[in-house]
N, C-alpha and C positions, 0 to 999 in steps of 0.2 A: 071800711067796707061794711054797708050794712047786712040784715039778716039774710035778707033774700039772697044775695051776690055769694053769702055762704054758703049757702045752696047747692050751689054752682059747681063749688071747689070741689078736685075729686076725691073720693070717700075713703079712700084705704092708704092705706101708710107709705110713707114714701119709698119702703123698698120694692111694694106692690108696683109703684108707679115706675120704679128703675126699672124693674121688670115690664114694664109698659113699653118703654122707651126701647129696650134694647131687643124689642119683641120686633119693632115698627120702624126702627130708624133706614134701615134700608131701601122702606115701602118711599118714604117721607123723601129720603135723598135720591129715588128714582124720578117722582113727582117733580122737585123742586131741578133735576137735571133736563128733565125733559122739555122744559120753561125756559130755562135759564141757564142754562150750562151748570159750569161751577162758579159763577159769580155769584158769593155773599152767601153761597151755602151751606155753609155752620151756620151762620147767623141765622138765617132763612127756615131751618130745620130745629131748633133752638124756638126761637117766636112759635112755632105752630108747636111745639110740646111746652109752652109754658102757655100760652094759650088754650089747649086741650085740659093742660092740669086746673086752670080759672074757671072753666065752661063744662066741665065734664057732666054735670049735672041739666044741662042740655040736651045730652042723648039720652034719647027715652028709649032705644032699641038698642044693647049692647051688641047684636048682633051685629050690628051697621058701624063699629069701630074702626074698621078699615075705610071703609069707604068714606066712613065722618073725616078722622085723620086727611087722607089724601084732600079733600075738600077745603082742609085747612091751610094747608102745604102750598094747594093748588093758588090759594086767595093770597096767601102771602107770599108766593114767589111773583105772581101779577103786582102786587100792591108794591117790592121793592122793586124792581125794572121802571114802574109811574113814577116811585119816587125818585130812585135817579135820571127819571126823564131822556129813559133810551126807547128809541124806536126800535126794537129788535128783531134784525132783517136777518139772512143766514151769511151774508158778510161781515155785519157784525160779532154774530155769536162764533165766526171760524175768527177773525182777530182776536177776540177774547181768549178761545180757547191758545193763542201762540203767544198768549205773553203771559199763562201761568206759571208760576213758581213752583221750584220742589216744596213748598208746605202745603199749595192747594190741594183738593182733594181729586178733581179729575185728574188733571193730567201730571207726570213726573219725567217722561221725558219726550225731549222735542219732535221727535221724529213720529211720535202719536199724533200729532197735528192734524194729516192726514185722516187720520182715519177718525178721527172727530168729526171732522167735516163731513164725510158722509154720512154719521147721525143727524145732524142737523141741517141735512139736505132732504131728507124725511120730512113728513107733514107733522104736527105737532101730535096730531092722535097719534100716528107710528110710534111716535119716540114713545109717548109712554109708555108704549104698549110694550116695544119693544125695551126698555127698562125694567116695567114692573117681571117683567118674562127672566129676563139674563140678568138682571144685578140684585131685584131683588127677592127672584127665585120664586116667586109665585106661579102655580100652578094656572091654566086656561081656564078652570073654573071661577077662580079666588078672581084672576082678571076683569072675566066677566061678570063677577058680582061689585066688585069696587068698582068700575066704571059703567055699568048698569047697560052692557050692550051683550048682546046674545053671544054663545061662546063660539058659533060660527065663525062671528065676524072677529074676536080674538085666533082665533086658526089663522085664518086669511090675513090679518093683518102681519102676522108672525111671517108667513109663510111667502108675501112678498117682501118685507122687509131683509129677510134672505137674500133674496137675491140682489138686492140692490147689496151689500156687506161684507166686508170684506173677513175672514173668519179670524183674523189678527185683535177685531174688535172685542169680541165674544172673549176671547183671553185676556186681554187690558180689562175685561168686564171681573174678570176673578181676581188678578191683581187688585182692584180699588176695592172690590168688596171686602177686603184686607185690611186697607188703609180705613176706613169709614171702622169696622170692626175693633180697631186698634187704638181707635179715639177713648173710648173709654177707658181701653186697658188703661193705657197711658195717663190718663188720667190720674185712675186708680193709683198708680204706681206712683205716682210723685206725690201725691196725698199720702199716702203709706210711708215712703218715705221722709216726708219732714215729719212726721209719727214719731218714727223711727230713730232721727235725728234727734228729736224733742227728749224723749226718753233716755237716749245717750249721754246727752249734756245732763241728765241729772243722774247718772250712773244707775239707772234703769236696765241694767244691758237684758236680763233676761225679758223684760217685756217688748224692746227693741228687736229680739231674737223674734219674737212672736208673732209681732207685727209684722217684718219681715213676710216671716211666714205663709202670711195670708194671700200674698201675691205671687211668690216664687213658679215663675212659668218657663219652660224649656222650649216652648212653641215656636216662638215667635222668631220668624225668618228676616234674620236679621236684614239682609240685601235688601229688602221691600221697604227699609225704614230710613226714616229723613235722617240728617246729622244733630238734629232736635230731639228726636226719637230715641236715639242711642245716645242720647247725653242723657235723658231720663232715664233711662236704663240702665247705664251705669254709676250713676249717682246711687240708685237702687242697690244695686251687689255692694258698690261701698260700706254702705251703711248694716248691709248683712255681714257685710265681714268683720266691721267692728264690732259689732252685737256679739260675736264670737270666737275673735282674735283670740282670748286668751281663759278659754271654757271648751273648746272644742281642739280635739285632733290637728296639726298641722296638714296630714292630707284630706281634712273635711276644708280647709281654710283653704288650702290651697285650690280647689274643685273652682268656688267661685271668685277666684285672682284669676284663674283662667278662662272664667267667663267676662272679665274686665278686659282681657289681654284680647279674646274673642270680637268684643266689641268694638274695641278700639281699631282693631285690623280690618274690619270690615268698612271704616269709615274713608278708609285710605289716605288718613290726615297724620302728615306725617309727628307732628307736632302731637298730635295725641296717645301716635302707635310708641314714640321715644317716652313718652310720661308712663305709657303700663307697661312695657318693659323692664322701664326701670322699677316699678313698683311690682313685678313680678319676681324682678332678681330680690329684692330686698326681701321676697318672705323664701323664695329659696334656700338665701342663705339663710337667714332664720330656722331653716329646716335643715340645716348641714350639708346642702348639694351644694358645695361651695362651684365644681368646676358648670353647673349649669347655670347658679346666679352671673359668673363670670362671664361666661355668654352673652346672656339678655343682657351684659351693664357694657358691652362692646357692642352689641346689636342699638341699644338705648344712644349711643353717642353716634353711631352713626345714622341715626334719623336724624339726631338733635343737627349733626352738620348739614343734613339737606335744608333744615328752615333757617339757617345765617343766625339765627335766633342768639344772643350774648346768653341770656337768663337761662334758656336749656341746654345748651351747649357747657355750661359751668356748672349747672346742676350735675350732669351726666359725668362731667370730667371728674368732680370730686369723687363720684362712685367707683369710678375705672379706678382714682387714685388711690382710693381705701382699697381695691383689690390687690393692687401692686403690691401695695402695706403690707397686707395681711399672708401675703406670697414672699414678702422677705426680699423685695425687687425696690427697696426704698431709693432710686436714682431715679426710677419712671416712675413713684411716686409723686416725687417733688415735680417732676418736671408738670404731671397733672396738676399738682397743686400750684405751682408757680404760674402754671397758665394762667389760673384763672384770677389771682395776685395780680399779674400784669393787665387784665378786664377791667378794674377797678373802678376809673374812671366812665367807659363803658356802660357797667353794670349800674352805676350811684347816680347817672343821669336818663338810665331808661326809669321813670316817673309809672308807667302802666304796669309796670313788672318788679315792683320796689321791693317787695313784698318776700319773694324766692331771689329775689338781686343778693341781696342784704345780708340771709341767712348763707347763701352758697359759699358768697365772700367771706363770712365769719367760720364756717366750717372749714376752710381752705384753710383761711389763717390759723387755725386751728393745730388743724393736722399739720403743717408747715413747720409751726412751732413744736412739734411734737418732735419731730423729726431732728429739726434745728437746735434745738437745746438737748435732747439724749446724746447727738453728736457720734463718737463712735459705741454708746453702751445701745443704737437704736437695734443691732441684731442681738441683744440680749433679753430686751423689754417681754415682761411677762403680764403689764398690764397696761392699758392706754383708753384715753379717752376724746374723740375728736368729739363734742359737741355743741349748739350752739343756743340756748336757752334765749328767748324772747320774753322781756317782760312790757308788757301793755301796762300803760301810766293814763288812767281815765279818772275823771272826776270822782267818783265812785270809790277807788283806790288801786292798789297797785295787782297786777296779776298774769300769771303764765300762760302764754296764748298759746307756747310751740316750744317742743326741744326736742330737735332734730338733730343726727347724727349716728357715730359709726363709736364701738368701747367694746372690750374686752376685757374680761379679770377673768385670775384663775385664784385668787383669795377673797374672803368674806369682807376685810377688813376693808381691804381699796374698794372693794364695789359698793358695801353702806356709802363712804365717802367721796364716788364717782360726780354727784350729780345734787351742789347743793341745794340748787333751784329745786329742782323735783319734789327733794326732799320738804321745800317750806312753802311751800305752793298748791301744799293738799286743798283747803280753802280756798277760795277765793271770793273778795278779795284777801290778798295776806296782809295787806298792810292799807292802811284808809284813817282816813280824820277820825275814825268811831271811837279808835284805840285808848282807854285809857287802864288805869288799876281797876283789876274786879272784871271787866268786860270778857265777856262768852259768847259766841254760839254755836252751834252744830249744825252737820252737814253731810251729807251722802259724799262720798268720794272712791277711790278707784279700785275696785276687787280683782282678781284673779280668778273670780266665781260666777253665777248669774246673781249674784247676791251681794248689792253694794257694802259698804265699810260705813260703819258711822262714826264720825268725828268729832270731835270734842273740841274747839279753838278758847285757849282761856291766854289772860293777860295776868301773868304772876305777878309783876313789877315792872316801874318805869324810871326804877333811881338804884339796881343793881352797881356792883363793883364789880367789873369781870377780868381778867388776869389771863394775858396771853402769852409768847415767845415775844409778839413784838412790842410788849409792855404791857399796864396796868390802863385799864378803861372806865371813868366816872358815869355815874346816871347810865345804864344800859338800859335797854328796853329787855324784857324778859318776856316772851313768849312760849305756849307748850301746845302741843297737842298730844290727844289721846286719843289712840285707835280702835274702838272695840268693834272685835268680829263676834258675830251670830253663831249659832251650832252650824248654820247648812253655809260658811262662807270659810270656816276651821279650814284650809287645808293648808299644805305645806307651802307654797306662796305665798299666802295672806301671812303666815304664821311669821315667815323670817323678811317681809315689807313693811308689817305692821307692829306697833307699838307705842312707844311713846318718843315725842320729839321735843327738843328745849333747843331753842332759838335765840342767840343776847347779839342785840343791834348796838352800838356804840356811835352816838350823835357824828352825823358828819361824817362816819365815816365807812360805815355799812354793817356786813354779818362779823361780828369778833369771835363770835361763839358755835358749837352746833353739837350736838352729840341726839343721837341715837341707840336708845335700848331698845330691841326688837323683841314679840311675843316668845322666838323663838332664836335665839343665835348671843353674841358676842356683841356685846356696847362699842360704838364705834365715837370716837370725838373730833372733829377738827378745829382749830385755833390760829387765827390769824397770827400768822408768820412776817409775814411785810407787806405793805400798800402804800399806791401811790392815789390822793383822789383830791381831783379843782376843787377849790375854794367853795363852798354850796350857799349860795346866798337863797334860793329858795324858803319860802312861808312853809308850802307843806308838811305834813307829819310824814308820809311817807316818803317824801325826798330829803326830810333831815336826815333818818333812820337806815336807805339804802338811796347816794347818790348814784346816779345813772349819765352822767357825762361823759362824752368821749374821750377817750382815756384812760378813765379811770380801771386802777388794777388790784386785784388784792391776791397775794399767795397765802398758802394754808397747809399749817403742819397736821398729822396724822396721828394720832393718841388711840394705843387699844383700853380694854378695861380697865385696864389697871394702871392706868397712865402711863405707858409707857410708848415713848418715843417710834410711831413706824421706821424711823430713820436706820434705829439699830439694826432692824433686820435687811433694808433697803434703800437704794437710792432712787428718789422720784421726786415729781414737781405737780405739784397743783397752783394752776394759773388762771387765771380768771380777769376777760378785760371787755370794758364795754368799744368796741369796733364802729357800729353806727347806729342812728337815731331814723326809725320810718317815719318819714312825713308825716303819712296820711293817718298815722293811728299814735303817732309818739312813742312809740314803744322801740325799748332801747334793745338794741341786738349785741348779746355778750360772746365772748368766743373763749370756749374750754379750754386749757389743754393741757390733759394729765398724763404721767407716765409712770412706771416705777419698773426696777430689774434688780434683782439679786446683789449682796454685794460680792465682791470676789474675795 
């Protein structure tokens, strides 16, 4: 663009110009209605504000802004009707208006037809008159200065257009002036949100909180908005809520779950109202309301039956089943869990829904096994764990996408040793071709603060001797990490999550080793006890180090400080077995299941 053309461009900053835009948009979409209907008007409205922002150095009378604008509007809502090469009759423009969409901007539902049609049974100076008047709130003056006719004749035209109108329009006029309004929001908000997102993923949460923050609006009437709309929106509260899942108050947390749950009811899809349900009983219970989590996860399963759906119907079953669990009712447990055991087939052939198929299945089998192996000590168990860890296997190297599920402990010891994955998966990747002796590096990872953790990933060794229950292990792979917390992230969750972790891989055949010393508590260890794993003909380093074939199983005994046996004081099972492989992302889905109870 040369000198002059700079000229042109307009002068002040671009939030000067946002503010230009959301000064004038309604002027613009009056203009380009009054033409046009709502054929192509975003776009149409769009071209004349990036066109204004090119040219702005054109008007030599600021005073004439509005009237310039409209001008613009006016040339290019003519210029697209020429280029689609419509004659546009008032038959025309009443078809047009009956085959909009719920996303267009005029009309949302059918029965306005109607009354469209007598807008555009008006002569075209009516309509805009009558536009710039009712939609976009311009005074008789301001009329008659942007269309350059005396304010008489804006009275008059108002004041027949009346009568021809039916007063239903005038109301449809305040509703869109809504929807036009709410483009930006919208906008806004899903820009903020992948912010938000972005910040997440690097354990950013307090700036995640912040951003957040910027858009948090109570306004907005929900009923007035597309199912596009409210999927933006609650994408939004999502991400607000993880910024503060575990930094804020349970009933601060809880306020925007129930703006999720909000959302979703208003869309009247059942299929969505069964997902925040159940994602409403899960922070319930999380909050110790156990009999009202119980609720939403019976409310949750009966939406999931109205949509035939395999994938949420087993989602929701496994939840109702965990309540039964945890209610001491383990016969309508299983039977929940067995249901969805019997899906199986079902579930590993819906291709679109692989994703939550997979994991349901492993959590089921999970719990099942739980159940199934305590046998009669299952109304004694004082600890358990149904979970179902996902590890993604990318070129890159290996890493935890998702561990999902339902555990309990009422001691320090089983809980360090709940969740091995969790525990080696601070990093990612955890395991990759990069691996050798000597190799490092650091990493933000998961606080209990607004104040991420920094990580230390180092490579001790890759020719250890490790020594388990189920024998003596050559060449281990030795890995550690080291947790260091800040002064403002010290608090008593970081303290007894974070420390140091040592990790020994044994070729071929996966974790031999693990122990956990915490900043603050009791060293925990576990030790491969027995495994079953195929033959690994894999090149990879990461697939030598932890194979991931179906089938494959490893159990793990439990050592406190001092070496000594958790056995002595109880009986329990940690089990660990790879269930099934995602298509679409290779990532191998394991199924927990741990238990332990008192000996007698």
């Amino acid at each position: 663009m040369n000198e002059s053309s700079n000229e042109m461009i307009f002068s002040g900053s671009m939030h000067e110009f946002e503010q230009l835009i959301n000064d004038n948009k309604l002027l613009l979409y009056s203009i380009v209605y009054s033409i046009a209907g709502n054929l192509e008007a975003d776009d149409i409205v769009q071209e004349s504000f990036i066109y204004a922002y090119y040219h702005y150095g054109s008007l030599k009378n600021k005073t004439n802004l509005s009237s310039w604008l409209c001008t613009i509007a006016r040339n290019k809502a003519y210029g697209s009707i020429k280029r689609a090469r419509r004659f546009v009759s008032m038959d025309d423009l009443g078809s047009a208006v009956s085959s909009v969409t719920p996303e267009s901007v005029i009309l949302r539902r059918d029965e306005k037809e109607h009354i469209m049609r007598e807008v555009y049974a008006l002569s075209e100076k009516y309509r805009e008159t009558v536009m710039l008047y009712y939609f976009a709130e311009k005074s008789v003056r301001e009329i008659s200065e942007i269309l350059s006719i005396p304010e008489g004749t804006v009275k008059f035209r108002l004041a027949d257009a009346r009568k021809k109108l039916r007063k239903e329009l005038f109301e449809m006029f305040e509703e869109e002036k809504k929807t036009v309004e709410n483009k930006d929001i919208f906008s806004k908000i899903k820009e903020t949100t992948e912010k938000a997102r972005k910040a997440i993923k690097e354990n950013d949460i307090k700036s995640a909180a912040e951003i957040c923050d910027e858009v948090l609006l109570d306004s907005i009437d929900l009923k007035n908005l597309s199912n596009d709309e409210r999927y933006i929106l609650s994408d939004f509260y999502h991400a607000k809520i993880r910024s503060i899942m575990y930094t804020e108050n349970r009933d601060t947390v809880n306020q925007y779950v129930k703006k999720v749950v909000e959302i979703a009811e208003s869309s009247g899809d059942d299929e969505w109202i069964s997902s925040s349900y159940s994602y409403y009983a899960s922070h319930l219970s999380n909050a110790w309301h156990k009999e009202e989590a119980s609720k939403y996860r019976k409310l949750s399963l009966e939406r999931a039956e109205k949509t035939g759906k395999a994938s949420i119907i087993a989602d929701c079953s496994y939840w109702c089943g965990i309540d039964a669990f945890n209610n001491d009712d383990f016969e309508n447990a299983k039977k929940y869990f067995s249901r969805i055991l019997e899906m199986k087939e079902t579930l590993f052939a819906d291709k679109d829904n692989e994703c939550s198929n997979k994991t349901s299945y492993a959590l089921a089998y999970s719990a099942y096994t739980v159940i199934k192996n305590a046998g009669s000590r299952v109304n004694k168990l004082k600890n358990y764990a149904s979970l179902a860890p996902v590890i993604e296997r990318k070129p890159e190297g290996y890493s935890l996408s998702e561990s999902q599920g339902s555990s309990y402990s009422s001691d320090s010891i089983f809980l360090n040793s709940m969740d091995i994955f969790s525990s080696i998966a601070k990093i990612s990747p955890f395991l990759s071709e990069k691996i050798k002796e000597g190799y490092t590096f650091e990493q933000n990872t998961f606080s209990y603060s607004y104040y991420p953790v920094q990580s230390l990933f180092e490579v001790v060794s890759m020719n250890e001797t490790y020594e388990t229950p189920d024998g003596k292990f050559e060449n281990c792979l030795h890995i550690r990490y080291t947790n260091q917390l800040s002064d403002n992230n010290n608090n008593f969750s970081n303290r007894i999550t974070n420390g140091i972790t040592d990790i020994w891989y044994a070729p071929n055949i996966g974790i031999a080793g693990y122990t956990f010393a915490p900043i603050e508590g009791k060293k925990t260890c576990l030790k491969l006890s027995e495994y079953h794993v195929e033959e690994n003909k894999a090149d990879s380093l990461p697939e030598r180090y932890l194979p991931l074939s179906i089938g494959n199983k490893w159990s793990y005994k439990i050592f406190d400080e001092n070496d000594s046996d958790y056995s002595n004081e109880c009986e329990y099972e940690n089990l660990y077995e790879v269930v099934a492989i995602r298509e679409f992302d290779n990532a191998a889905v394991i199924s927990q299941s741990a238990w332990s109870c008192a000996k007698e």
